[in-house]
C-alpha positions as CSV (number, residue, x, y, z in Angstrom):
1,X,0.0,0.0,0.0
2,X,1.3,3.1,-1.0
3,X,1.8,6.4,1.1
4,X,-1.2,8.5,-0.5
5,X,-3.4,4.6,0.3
6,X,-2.2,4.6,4.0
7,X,-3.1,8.6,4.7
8,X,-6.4,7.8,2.8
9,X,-7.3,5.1,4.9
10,X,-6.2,7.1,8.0
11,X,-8.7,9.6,7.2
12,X,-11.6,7.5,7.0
13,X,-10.7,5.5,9.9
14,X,-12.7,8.1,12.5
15,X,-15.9,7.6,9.8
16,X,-15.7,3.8,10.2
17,X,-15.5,4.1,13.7
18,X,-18.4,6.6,14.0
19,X,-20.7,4.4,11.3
20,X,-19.8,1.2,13.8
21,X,-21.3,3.0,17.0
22,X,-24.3,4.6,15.1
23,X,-25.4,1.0,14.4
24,X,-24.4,-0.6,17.7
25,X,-26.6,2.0,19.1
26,X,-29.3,1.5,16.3
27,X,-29.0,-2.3,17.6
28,X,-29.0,-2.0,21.0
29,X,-31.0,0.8,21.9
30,X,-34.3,-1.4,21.6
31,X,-32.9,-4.6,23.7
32,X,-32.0,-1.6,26.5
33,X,-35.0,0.3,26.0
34,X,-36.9,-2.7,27.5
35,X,-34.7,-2.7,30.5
36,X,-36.3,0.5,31.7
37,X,-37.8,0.1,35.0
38,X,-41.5,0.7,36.3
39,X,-41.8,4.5,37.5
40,X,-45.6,4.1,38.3
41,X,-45.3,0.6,39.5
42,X,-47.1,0.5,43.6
43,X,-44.3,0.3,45.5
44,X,-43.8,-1.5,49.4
45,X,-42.0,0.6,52.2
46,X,-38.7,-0.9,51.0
47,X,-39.2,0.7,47.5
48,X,-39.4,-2.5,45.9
49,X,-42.7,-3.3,43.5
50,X,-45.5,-4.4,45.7
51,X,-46.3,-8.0,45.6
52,X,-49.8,-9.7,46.1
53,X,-49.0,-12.9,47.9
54,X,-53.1,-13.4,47.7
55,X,-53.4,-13.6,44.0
56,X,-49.7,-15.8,43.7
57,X,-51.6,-18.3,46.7
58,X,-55.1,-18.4,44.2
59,X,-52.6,-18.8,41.5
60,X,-50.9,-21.9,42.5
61,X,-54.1,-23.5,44.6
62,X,-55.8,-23.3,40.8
63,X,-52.9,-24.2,39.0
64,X,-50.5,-27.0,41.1
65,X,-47.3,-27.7,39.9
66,X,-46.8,-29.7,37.0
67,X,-46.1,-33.6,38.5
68,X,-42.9,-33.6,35.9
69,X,-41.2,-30.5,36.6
70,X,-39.7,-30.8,40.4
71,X,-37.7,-27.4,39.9
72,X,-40.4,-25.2,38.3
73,X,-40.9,-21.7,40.1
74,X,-43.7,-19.1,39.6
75,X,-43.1,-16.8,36.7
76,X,-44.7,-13.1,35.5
77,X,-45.6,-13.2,31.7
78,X,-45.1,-9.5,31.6
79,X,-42.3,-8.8,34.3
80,X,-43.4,-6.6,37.1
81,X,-40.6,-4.1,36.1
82,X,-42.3,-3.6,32.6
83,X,-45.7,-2.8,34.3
84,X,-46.9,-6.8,34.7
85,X,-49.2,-7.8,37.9
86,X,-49.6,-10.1,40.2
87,X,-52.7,-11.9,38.3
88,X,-53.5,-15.2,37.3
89,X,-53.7,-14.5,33.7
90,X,-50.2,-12.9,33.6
91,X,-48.6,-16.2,35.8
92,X,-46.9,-19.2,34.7
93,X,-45.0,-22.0,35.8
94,X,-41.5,-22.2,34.5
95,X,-38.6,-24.3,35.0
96,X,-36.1,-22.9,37.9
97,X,-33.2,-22.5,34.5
98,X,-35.2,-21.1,32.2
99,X,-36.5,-18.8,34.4
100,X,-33.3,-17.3,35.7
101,X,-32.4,-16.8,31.9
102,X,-35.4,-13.9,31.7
């Protein structure tokens, strides 16, 4: 590569690098848009999101535990962070790997 080739490609080098963040942040700005957390979500006196331990209790005395899944845990459709409740129709059971992976 020649001297003019090597000064060309030096000059373009902060454009690549610009174009390369403009689409990691065209990529990733949806997958951390749904990360944000629940502003108007009740809250307890510890500022977590308030639980119904009720509905969970109607929940599982409806729905037992599958026989075949030993490690399955109670699971929100919609995540309470994203605005989900504490409701029959938005729980499911799911097993205890699959649901730490959400």
């Amino acid at each position: 590569m020649g001297y003019a080739a090597q000064q060309a490609s030096r000059m373009h080098r902060p454009l690549r690098i610009a174009a390369a963040l403009l689409f990691f942040i065209l990529l990733a700005a949806p997958a951390l848009a749904g990360r944000a957390k629940c502003t108007d979500c009740p809250r307890d006196s510890r500022g977590r999101i308030a639980r119904d331990d009720k509905a969970i209790r109607e929940f599982k005395r409806v729905n037992p535990k599958p026989s075949d899944c030993h490690r399955c845990e109670v699971d929100h459709i919609v995540p309470l962070h994203r605005g989900g409740a504490d409701h029959p129709s938005d729980i499911q059971w799911l097993r205890r790997d699959v649901h730490h992976m959400r």
